[in-house]
C-alpha positions in Angstrom: 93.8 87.9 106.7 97.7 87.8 106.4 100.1 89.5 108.5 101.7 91.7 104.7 98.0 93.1 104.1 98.5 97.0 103.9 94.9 97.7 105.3 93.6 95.6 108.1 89.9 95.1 106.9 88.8 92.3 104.7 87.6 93.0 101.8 83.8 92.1 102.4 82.4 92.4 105.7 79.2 91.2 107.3 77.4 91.6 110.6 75.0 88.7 110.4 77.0 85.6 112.3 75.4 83.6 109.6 77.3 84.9 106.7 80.8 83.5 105.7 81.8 87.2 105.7 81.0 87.7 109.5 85.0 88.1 111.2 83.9 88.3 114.9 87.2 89.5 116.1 87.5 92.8 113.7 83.8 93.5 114.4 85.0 93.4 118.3 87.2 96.4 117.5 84.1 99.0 116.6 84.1 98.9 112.7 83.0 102.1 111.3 81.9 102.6 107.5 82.1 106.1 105.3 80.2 105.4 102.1 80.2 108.8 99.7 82.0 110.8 102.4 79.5 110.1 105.2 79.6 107.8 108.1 76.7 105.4 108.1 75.5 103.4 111.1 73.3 101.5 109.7 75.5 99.1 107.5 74.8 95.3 107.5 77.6 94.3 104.6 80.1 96.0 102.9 82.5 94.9 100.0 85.6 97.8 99.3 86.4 96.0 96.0 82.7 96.2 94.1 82.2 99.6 96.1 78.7 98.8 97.8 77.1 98.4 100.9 74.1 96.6 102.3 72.1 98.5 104.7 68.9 97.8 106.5 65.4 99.2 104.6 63.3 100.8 107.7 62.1 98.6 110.0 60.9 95.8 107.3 61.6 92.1 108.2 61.5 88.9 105.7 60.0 86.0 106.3 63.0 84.6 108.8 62.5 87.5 110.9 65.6 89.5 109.4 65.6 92.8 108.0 65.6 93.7 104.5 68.3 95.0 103.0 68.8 97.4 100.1 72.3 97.4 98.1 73.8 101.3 97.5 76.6 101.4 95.0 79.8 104.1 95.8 82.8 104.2 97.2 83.1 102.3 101.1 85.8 103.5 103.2 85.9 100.9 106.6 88.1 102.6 109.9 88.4 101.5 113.4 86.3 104.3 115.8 88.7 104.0 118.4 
């Protein structure tokens, strides 16, 4: 992220310290998401460019143990809680 960026979120955003879209230090700050005009809690991914989110299906794991995800298309709005 450069220091010029009008908007301090990346464009894609993960949760999972696996991804190369996991930023540790913006997560620290309490990252919320509004998708459609609601706030959603249960967001695993985001991407404001594509306008989706990935968030988690029930309580349904893979094979590795992670939970399943399901990818919703609309507008993503990220903001800081605090």
């Amino acid at each position: 992220m450069s220091d010029n960026e009008t908007t301090p979120f990346p464009d894609r955003l993960s949760v999972d310290p696996k991804s190369p879209y996991y930023n540790a230090e913006i997560l620290s700050r309490d990252v919320g998401i509004r998708f459609k005009g609601a706030e959603k809690t249960n967001v695993e991914e985001y991407c404001i460019s594509e306008g989706w989110i990935r968030v988690t299906a029930g309580t349904a794991k893979d094979r590795h143990g992670n939970p399943l995800t399901i990818k919703v298309h609309g507008p993503v709005e990220p903001y800081f809680k605090d």
